[in-house]
N, C-alpha and C positions, 0 to 999 in steps of 0.2 A: 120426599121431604125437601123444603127449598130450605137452602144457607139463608145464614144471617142475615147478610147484607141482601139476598131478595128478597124476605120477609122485612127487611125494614123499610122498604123501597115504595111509592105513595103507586101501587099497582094500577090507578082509575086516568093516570096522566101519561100512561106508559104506552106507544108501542106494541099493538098484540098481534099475533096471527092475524094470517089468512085463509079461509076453508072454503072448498067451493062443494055447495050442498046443491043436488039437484042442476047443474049448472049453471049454480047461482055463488055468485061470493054475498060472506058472510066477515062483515071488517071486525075485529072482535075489539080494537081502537087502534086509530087510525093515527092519535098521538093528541096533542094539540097544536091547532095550528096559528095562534096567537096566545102570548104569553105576557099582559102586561101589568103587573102590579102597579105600574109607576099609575097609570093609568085610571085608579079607587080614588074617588073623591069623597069618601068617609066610611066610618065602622061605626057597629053597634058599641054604645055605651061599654056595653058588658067586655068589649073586646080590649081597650082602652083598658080597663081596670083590673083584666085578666095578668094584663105586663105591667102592674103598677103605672099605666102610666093617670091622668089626668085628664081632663076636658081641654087642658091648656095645650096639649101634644095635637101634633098632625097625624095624618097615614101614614106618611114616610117613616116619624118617630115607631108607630106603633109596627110599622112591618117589621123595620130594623129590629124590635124587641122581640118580636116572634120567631124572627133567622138567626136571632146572636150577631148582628151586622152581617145575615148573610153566608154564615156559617152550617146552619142545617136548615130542613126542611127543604123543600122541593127546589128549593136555588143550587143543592151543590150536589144533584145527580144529572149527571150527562145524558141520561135519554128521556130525561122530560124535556126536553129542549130540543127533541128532534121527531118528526113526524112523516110522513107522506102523502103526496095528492094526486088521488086517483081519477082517471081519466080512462072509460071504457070507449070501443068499438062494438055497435052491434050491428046487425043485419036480417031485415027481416021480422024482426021481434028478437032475436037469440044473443045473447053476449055473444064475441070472437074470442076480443081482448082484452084487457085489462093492465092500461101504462101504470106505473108507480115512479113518482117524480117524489123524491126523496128533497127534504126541507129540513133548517135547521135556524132553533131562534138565539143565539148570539148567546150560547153558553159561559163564553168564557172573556164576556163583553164588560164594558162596564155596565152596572143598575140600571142605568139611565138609557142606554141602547142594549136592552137585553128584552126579547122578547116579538121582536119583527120581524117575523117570516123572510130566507133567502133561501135559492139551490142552493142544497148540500152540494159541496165535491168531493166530499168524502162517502168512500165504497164501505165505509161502514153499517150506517143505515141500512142501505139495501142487503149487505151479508146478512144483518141480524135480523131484517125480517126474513128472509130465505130460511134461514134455521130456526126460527120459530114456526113456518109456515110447513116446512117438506116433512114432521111427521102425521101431519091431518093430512096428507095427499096432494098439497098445492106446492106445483113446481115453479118458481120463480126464476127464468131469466137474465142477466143482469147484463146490459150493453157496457161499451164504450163510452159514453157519457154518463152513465151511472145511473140509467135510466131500468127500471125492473119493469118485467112482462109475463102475466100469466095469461095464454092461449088457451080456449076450453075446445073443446071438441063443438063442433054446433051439430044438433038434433036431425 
């Protein structure tokens, strides 16, 4: 049974496993890897009227009203704001490897620069896809640079 706070957590923006089926990977998500509300150049009627707001508000007005200025919803969890970019090696036809170049979109940025893909330098990302991935069988790597590597066997 998952806690609280991972049941409260918007699961589809997350971060999931890695499983290598047939040896084959299976990204179960990969995160996202642009995040830009700033970005919406308009809502439904109906969205506008859901926050009280009016025809006379902008996007900006109405995000704010939907975050509390930013307060909940997908803005104030730390791992929707961080992702990975996969980059295999194959030979033949057959996968080898499988790099994981670990990303993060300006969590703790302001509004306005929050949501543009950088290297992560933090070993956190890749720790937390390693432990979500090693009990489906995928063993993750994790260099010096902070770079993750699963090696399959080839056929």
């Amino acid at each position: 049974m998952q806690s609280d706070s991972q049941y409260n957590k918007p699961q589809n923006h997350l971060l999931r496993r890695i499983e290598i089926y047939k040896n084959r990977p299976i990204f179960y998500s990969l995160g996202d890897f642009v995040f830009q509300t700033e970005a919406v150049t308009s809502q439904p009627a109906d969205f506008y009227q859901h926050y009280g707001l009016s025809h006379n508000h902008n996007v900006a007005d109405a995000l704010e009203a939907m975050s509390a200025n930013y307060t909940r919803g997908l803005c104030v969890h730390r791992e929707v704001w961080e992702a990975v970019i996969p980059l295999w090696k194959m030979q033949d036809g057959e996968l080898l490897e499988i790099e994981l170049h670990p990303i993060e979109l300006g969590y703790e940025l302001p509004v306005h620069r929050m949501g543009w893909p950088r290297k992560s330098t933090s070993p956190h990302i890749m720790e937390s896809l390693k432990a979500l991935s090693e009990p489906f069988g995928t063993h993750i790597e994790i260099d010096e640079e902070g770079v993750g590597r699963v090696r399959l066997q080839a056929k």
